[in-house]
DOKOLRO-755055 format. One line per field, with one value per residue (C-alpha): residue in three letters; x negated, y, z. Coordinates in steps of 0.02 Angstrom, whole numbers. Layout:
residuo [Ala; ...]
u [X; ...]
v [Y; ...]
w [Z; ...]
END
This chain:
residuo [Unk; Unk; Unk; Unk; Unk; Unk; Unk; Unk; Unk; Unk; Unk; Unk; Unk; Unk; Unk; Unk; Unk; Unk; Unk; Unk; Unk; Unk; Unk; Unk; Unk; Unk; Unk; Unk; Unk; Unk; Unk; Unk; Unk; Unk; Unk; Unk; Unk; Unk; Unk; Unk; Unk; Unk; Unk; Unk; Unk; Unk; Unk; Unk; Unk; Unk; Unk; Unk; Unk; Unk; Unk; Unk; Unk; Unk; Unk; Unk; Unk; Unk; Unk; Unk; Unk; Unk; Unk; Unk; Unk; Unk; Unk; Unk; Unk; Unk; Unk; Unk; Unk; Unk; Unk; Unk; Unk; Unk; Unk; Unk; Unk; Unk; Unk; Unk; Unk; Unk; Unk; Unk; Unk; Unk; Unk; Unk; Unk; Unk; Unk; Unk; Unk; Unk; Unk; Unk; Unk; Unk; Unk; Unk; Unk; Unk; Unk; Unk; Unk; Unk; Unk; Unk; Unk; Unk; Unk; Unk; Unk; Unk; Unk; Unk; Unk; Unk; Unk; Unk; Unk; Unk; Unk; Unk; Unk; Unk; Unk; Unk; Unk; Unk; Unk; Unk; Unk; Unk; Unk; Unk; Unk; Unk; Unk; Unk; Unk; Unk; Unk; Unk; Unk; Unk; Unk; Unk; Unk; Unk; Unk; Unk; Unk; Unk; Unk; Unk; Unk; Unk; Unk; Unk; Unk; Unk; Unk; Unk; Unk; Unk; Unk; Unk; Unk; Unk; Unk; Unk; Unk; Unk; Unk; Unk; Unk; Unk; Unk; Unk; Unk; Unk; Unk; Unk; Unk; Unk; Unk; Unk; Unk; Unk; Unk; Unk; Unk; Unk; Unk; Unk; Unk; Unk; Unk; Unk; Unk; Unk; Unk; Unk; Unk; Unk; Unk; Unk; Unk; Unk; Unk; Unk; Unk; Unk; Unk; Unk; Unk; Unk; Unk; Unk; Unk; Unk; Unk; Unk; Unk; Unk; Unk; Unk; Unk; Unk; Unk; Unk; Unk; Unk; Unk; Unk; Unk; Unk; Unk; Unk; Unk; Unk; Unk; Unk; Unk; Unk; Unk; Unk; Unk; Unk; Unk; Unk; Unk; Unk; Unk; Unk; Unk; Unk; Unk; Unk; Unk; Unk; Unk; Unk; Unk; Unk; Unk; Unk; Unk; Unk; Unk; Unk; Unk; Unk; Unk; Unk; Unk; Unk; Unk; Unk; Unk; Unk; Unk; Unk; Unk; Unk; Unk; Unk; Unk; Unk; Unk; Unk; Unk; Unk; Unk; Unk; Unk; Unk; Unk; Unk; Unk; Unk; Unk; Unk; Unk; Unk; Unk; Unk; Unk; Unk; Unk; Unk; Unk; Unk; Unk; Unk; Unk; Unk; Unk; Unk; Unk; Unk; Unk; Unk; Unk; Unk; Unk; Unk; Unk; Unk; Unk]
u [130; 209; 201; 86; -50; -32; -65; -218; -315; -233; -321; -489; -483; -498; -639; -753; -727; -769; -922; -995; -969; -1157; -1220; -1145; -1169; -1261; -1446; -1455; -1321; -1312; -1298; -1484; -1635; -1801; -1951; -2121; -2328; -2417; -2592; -2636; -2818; -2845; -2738; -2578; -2420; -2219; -2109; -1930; -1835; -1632; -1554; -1428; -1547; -1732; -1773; -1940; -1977; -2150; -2097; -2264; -2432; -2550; -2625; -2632; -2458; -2407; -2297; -2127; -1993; -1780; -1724; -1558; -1446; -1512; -1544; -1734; -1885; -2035; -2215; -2400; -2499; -2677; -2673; -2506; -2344; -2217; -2040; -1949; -1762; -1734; -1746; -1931; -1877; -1885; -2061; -2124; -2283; -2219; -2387; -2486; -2638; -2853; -2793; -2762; -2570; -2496; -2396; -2233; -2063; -1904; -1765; -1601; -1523; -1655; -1693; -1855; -2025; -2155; -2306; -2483; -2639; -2825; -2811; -2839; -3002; -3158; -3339; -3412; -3241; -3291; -3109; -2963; -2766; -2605; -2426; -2346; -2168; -2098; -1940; -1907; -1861; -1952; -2137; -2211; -2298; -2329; -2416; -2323; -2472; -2628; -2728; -2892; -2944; -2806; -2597; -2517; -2345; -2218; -2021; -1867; -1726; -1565; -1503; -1670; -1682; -1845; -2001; -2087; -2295; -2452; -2607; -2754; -2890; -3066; -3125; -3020; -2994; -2803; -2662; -2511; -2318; -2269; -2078; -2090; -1924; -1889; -1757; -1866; -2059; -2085; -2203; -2207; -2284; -2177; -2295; -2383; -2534; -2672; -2604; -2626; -2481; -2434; -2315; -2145; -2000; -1826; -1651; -1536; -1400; -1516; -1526; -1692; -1874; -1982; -2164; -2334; -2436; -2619; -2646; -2561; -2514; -2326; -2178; -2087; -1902; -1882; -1704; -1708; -1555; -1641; -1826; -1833; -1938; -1954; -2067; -2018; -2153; -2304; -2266; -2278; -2216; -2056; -1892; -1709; -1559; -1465; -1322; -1440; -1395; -1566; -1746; -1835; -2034; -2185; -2259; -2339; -2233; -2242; -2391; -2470; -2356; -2143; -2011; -1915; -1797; -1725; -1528; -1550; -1357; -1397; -1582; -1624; -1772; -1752; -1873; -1770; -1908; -1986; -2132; -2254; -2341; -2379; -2275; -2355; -2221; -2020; -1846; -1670; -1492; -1381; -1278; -1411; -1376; -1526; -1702; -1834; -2016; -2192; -2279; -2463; -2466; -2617; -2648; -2789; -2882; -2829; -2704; -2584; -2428; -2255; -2103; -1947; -1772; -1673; -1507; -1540; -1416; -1470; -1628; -1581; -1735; -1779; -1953; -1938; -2107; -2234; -2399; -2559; -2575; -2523; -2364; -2324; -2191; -2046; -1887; -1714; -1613; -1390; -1376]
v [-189; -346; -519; -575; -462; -479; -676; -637; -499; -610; -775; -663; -633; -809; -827; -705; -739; -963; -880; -776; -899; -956; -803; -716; -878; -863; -931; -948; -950; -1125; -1306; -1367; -1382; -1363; -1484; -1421; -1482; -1319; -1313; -1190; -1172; -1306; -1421; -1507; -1503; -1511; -1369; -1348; -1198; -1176; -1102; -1027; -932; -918; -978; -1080; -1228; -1310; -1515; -1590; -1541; -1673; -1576; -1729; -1737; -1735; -1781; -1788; -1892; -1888; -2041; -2115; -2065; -1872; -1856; -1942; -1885; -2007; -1951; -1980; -1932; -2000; -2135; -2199; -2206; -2136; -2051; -1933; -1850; -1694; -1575; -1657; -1783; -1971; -1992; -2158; -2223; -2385; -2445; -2400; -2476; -2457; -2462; -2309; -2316; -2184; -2174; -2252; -2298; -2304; -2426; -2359; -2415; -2371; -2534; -2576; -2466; -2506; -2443; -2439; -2498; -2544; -2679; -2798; -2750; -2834; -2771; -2819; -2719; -2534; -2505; -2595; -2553; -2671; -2649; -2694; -2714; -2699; -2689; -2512; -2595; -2725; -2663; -2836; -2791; -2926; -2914; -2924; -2876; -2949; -2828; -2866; -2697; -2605; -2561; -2374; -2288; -2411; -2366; -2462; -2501; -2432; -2635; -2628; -2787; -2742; -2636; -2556; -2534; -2475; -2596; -2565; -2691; -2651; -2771; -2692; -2479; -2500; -2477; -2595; -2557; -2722; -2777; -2855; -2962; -2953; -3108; -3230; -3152; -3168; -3043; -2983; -2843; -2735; -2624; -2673; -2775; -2647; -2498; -2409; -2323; -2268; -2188; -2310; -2215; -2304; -2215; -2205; -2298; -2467; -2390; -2335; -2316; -2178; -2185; -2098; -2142; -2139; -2138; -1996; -1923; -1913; -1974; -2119; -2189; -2376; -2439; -2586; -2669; -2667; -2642; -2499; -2356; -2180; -2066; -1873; -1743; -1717; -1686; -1817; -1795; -1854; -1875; -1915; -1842; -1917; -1938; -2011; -1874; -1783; -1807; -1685; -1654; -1534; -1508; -1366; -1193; -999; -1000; -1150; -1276; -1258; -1369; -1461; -1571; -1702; -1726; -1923; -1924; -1770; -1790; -1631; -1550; -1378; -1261; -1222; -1111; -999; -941; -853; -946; -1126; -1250; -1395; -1492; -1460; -1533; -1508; -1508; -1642; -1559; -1513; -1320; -1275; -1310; -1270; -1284; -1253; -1150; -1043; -872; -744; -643; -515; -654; -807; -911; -986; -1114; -1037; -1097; -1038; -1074; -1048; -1076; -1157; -1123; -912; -803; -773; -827; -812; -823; -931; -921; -780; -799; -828; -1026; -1139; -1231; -1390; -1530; -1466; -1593; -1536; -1607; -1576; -1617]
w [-6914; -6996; -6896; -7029; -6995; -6810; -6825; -6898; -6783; -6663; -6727; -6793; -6609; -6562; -6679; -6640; -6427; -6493; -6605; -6472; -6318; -6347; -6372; -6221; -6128; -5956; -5951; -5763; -5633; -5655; -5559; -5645; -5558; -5624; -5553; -5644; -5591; -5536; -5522; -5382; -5307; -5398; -5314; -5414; -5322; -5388; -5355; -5370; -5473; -5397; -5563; -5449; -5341; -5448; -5306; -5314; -5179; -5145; -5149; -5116; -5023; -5046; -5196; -5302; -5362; -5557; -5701; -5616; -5683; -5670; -5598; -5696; -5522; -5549; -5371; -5362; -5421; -5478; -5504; -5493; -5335; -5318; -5407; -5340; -5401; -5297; -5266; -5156; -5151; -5248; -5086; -5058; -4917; -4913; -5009; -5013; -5089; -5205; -5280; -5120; -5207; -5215; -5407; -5528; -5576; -5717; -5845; -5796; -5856; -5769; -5808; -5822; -5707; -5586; -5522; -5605; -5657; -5793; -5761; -5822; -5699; -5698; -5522; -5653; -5729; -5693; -5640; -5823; -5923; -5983; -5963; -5969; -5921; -5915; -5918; -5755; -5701; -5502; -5451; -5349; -5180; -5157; -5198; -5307; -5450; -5613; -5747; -5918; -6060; -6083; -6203; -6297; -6218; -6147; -6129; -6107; -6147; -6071; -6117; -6063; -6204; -6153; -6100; -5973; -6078; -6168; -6141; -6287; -6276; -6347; -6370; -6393; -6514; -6471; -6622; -6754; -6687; -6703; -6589; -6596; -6526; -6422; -6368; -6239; -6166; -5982; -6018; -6076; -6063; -6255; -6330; -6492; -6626; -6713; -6817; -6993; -6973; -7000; -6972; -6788; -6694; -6487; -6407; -6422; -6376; -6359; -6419; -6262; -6395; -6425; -6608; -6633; -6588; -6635; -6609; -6678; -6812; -6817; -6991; -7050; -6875; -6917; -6809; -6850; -6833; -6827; -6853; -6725; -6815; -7005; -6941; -7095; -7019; -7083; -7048; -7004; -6977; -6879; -6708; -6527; -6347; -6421; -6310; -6372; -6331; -6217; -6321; -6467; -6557; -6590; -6584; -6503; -6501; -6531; -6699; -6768; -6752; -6740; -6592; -6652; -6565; -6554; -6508; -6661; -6627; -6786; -6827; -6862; -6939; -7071; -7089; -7051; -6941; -6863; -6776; -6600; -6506; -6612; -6494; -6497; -6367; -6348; -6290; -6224; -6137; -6111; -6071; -6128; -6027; -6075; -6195; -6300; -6262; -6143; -6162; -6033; -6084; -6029; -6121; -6131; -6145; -6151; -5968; -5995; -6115; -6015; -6056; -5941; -5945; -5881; -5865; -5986; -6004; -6191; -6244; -6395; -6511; -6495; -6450; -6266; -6175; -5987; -5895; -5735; -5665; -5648; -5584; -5636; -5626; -5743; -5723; -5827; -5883; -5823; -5806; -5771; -5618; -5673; -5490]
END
């Protein structure tokens, strides 16, 4: 065999091993952990998934415990439990209460660098108010809430820019049915409306590069992407429950799919919108590893005519597809831990 044919079953070799790495790559066996909401006996409490072991650990007991979030140092959790707004260490240790309130506290925002949270209350509503909710901002040590919106009716969906400079909001107007996206500036406490005078749109989402916000629209129930540098926004498909990836890269979110909801995720640089789940159940909330090569979702599936959420982890460039939980509750919003 001449040296010339040798160099190339030698370097088709090398191909095929580089093409296949993804494929044959391992789903488990791996440093991530998985923190999910279970609802058992009707009681909500977190639980831990060791991708190492399959292991699963109970992290809370009080029943009342939800919507867990990754702190920016990978090693704290954040979530809802009665009302409250608390956090604990990944192992389930160290929880402490940080709202500690008569109030209702949810849907929160952590800066990132961890020393701030944005959150959304009612302690400011009065006896004669239907309902109202404001945006409130507290440092993470020292426990002192202020208020930073002052809604006709009410404020939801805070997000921290990538600078911690700025928080993005939803407002509601009673008077006129619309929702408006607020920036509000942390430097100098100036408040102002980014979205067309008329039109009604929630759900502000900052890029982790400063570059872009992408929110929902009401009126034709699409996603948008604001460039925050030329204020031009573009709008993408239907989907929401958007999240960027952490190297700006993508847009990911739900829209409509195989099993009447998938996970999409949106290649801002190349403008281009792929389906990356393919199931034939419904996914109703998810997560992705930091390189944009795993993706772990929650998703329903029919049980003998009931339908429950599990918990699944897929490499996401290839079908290889594991189940991580079976039982017959529902499990929800899982967020993975690289720690």
């Amino acid at each position: 065999m001449n040296s010339k044919k040798l160099i190339f079953i030698f370097g088709l070799f090398i191909f095929l091993i580089f093409s296949c790495r993804k494929i044959i790559e391992p789903i488990i066996n791996s440093n991530y952990k998985i923190v999910f909401t279970s609802n058992r006996e009707e009681k909500y409490d977190l639980y831990k998934i060791d991708l190492n072991t399959l292991n699963i650990v109970q992290l809370t007991f009080d029943g009342k415990s939800t919507s867990a979030q990754r702190a920016p140092d990978n090693k704290t959790i954040y979530y809802n439990s009665n009302g409250d707004i608390c956090r604990m260490d990944l192992d389930g240790t160290n929880k402490i209460n940080l709202t500690n309130s008569a109030s209702f506290e949810y849907e929160f925002s952590i800066s990132k660098d961890g020393e701030e949270i944005a959150f959304v209350s009612d302690r400011d509503q009065t006896p004669n108010e239907l309902y109202r909710t404001e945006i409130y901002l507290m440092n993470t040590d020292d426990g002192l809430p202020r208020r930073i919106s002052f809604s006709k009716y009410y404020s939801e969906s805070p997000d921290f820019s990538s600078d911690n400079n700025t928080i993005a909001y939803e407002s509601f107007d009673y008077d006129s049915v619309r929702f408006s996206i607020h920036l509000y500036s942390i430097i100098d406490s100036s408040d102002a409306v980014i979205t067309p005078k008329g039109s009604s749109q929630g759900f502000p989402v900052f890029s982790p590069d400063g570059k872009y916000l992408s929110y929902y629209s009401w009126d034709d129930h699409k996603l948008y992407l604001l460039n925050l540098k030329t204020m031009n926004r573009k709008a993408i498909i239907f989907g929401d429950e958007q999240k960027f990836s952490l190297d700006g890269r993508y847009l990911y979110f739900l829209s409509t799919g195989v099993g009447g909801l998938d996970v999409f995720r949106y290649d801002i640089s190349n403008d281009k919108t792929e389906n990356i789940t393919h199931s034939p159940g419904q996914e109703n909330a998810f997560d992705f590893t930091p390189d944009n090569r795993k993706i772990v979702t929650s998703t329903y599936i029919d049980n003998d005519s009931l339908s429950y959420s599990q918990i699944f982890i897929k490499n996401i460039d290839s079908d290889i597809i594991k189940r991580l939980t079976e039982d017959n509750f529902n499990n929800y919003k899982p967020v993975i831990f690289s720690n």
